[in-house]
N, C-alpha and C positions, 0 to 999 in steps of 0.2 A: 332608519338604519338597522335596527332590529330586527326587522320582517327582511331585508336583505341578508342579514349575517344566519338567519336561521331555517334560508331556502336550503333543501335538500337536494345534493346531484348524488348520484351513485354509491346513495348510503350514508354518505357523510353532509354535515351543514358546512357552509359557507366558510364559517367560523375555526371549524376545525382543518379545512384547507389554509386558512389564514395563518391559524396557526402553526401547521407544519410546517408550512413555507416561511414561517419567522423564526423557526428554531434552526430548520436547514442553513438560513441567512447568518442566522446568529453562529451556531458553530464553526461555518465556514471563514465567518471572522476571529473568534476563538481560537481555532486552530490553526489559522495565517498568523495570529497574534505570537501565539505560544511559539510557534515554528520559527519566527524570524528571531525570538526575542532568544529560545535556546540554542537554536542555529549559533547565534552569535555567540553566548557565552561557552558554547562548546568547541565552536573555532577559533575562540581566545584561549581556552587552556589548551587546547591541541599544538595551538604554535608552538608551547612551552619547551613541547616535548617533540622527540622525533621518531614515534614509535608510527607502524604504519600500518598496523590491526584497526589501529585507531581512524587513519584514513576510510577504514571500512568502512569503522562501522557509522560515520559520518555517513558513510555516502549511500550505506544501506538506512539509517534514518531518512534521508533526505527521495530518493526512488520510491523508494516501499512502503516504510511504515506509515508516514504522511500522509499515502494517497490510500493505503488499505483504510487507517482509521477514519479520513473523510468516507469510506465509502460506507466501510459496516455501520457509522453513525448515521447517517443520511438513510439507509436501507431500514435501519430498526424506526426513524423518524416515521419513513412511508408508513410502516407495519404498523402504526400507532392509530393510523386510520380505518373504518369498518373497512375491513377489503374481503371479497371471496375467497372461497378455501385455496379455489384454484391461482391465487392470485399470491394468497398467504405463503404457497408452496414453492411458487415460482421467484418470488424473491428470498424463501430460503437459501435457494437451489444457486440463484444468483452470488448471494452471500458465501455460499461454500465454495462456488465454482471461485470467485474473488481471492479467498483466500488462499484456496490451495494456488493459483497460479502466483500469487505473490509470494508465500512459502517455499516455492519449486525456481523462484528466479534469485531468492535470497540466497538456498543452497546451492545455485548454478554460481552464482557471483562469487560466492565463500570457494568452493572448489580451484574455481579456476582464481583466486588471489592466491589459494595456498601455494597450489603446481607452478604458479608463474613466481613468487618468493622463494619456493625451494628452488625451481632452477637457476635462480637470478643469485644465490647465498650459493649453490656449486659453481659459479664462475660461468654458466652456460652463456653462449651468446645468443645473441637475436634473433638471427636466420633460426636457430634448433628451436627457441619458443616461439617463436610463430610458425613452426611443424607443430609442435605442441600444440594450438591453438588448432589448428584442422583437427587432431587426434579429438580433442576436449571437444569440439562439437557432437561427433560421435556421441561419448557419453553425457553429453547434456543433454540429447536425443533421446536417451535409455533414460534417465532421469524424469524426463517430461512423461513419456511414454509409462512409466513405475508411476509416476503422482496424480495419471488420470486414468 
């Protein structure tokens, strides 16, 4: 078993694919753990109350932040292993590119909760926010386009 755990592929032993692959395993039940277990206690005091920022920022936990931190962790997990420069760089590049697009969909979602609150608290009705809603694509466009 030894002599298998310490053949070498592509720089790395056996052993430390093993182990990447059991911490990927592992966090990924970590973070399903953690996620149901706050999920819950954070939609229990949510009911409490009827503020709906709070709605948000549920629902931006639950989109984004969830699936950025499986990824930056699992990406630094790979990077643990010998990898090429070229290889090193690329899942940087990965890791930034990650980022910023979950940064750019956070502030596209906050925008358009704000515009869609403030019209809804001046009495607006439905037909004019959903104009609205064509207009905000627009600048979600400008937004994407400023974040890359």
């Amino acid at each position: 078993m030894d002599e298998f755990l310490s053949q070498v592929y592509l720089g790395n032993t056996v052993k430390s694919y093993l182990i990447a692959l059991g911490a990927a395993v592992f966090v990924r039940l970590l973070i399903g753990i953690l996620h149901k277990y706050l999920y819950n206690k954070v939609k229990k005091i949510m009911s409490i109350t009827e503020k709906t920022y709070e709605d948000l920022s549920l629902e931006v936990w639950l989109r984004f932040l969830i699936p950025l931190i499986y990824l930056i962790v699992n990406i630094n997990i790979i990077k643990q292993l010998k990898l090429s420069e070229g290889i090193t760089d690329l899942l940087n590049l990965t890791q930034l590119i990650f980022i910023v697009y979950y940064v750019i969909r956070i502030i596209n979602l906050s925008i358009e909760y704000w515009i869609r609150t403030v019209m809804l608290k001046r009495g607006e009705n439905e037909g004019r926010i959903i104009q609205l809603g064509s207009m905000l694509s627009i600048v979600k466009g400008i937004i994407w386009i400023a974040g890359f």
